[in-house]
C-alpha positions in Angstrom: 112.0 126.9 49.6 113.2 127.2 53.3 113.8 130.4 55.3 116.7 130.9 57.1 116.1 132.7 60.7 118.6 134.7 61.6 120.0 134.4 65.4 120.2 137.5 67.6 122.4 137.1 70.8 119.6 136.1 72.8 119.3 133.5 71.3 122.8 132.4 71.8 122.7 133.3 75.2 120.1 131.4 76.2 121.3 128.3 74.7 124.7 128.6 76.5 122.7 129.1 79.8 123.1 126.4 82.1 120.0 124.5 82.6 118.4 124.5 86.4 118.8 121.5 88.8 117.4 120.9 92.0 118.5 121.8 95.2 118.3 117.7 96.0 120.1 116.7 92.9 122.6 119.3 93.5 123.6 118.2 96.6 123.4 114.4 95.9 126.0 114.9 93.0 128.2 117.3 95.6 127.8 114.2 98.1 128.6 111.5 95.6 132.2 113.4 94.5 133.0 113.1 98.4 134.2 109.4 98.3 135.0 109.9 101.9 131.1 111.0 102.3 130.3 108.1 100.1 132.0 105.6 102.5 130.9 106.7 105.9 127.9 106.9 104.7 128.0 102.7 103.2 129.8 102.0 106.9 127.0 103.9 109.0 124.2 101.6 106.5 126.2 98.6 107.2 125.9 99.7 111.4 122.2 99.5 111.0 122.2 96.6 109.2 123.8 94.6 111.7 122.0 96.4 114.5 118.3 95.6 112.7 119.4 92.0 111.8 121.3 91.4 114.8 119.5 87.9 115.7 120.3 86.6 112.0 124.0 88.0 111.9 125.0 86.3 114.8 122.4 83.9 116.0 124.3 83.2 119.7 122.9 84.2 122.5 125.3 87.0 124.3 124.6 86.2 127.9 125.3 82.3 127.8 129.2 81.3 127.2 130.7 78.4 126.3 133.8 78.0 128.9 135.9 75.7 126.4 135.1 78.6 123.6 136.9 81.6 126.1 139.3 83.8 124.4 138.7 81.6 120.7 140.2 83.7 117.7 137.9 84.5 115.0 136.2 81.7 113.2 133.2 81.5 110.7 131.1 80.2 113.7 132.3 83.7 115.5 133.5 86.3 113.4 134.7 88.5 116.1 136.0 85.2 118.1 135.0 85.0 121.8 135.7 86.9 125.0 137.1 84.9 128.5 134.0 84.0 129.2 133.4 82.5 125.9 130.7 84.9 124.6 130.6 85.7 121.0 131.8 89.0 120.1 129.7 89.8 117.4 126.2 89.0 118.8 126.8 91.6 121.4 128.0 94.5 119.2 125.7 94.1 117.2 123.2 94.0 120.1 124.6 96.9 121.3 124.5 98.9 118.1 120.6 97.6 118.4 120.0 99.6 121.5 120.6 103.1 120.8 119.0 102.5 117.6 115.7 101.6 118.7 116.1 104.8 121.7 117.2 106.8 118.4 114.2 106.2 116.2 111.9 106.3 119.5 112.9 109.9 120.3 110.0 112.9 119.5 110.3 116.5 119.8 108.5 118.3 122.8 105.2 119.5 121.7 104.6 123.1 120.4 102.8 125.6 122.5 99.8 126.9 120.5 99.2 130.4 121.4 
């Protein structure tokens, strides 16, 4: 033979109490609602991408043109097609996203003064 419990309203209550998340979780599912949060942030990881793998993206050099190439429209050989001097486009943005990355990730805070 079974007992039956009887529930008091604290009981009650604390089942309809909502359950605790983190304060990381909580923000990640604020962030992830933001779609236009969710697509700077995919644009900013392509940036890097492109910065880190710069030599591989583009494999050109940006400092050697090809005079017959000047002013080419975009091709598969140059995404970004060429400027008048027949440099590719995209090997030197990407070479210039790589700069202020690596001065970015090289930058330290002053040291503390211990008293």
């Amino acid at each position: 033979m079974a007992f039956r419990t009887r529930k008091t309203e604290s009981d009650n209550e604390a089942a309809k109490a909502p359950r605790s998340r983190s304060l990381t979780r909580d923000a990640m599912r604020r962030l992830m609602k933001n779609r236009g949060a969710v697509a700077g942030g995919i644009i900013l990881l392509l940036f890097i991408f492109a910065a880190v793998f710069a030599d591989f993206v583009a494999p050109y050099n940006s400092t050697e043109g090809d005079i017959l190439d000047n002013y080419a429209a975009p091709t598969a050989a140059h995404p970004f097609g060429c400027d008048f001097m027949g440099r590719d486009v995209c090997h030197g943005s990407s070479t210039g996203l790589a700069s202020p990355l690596r001065q970015g990730s090289s930058v330290r805070s002053p040291p503390s003064a211990s008293a």
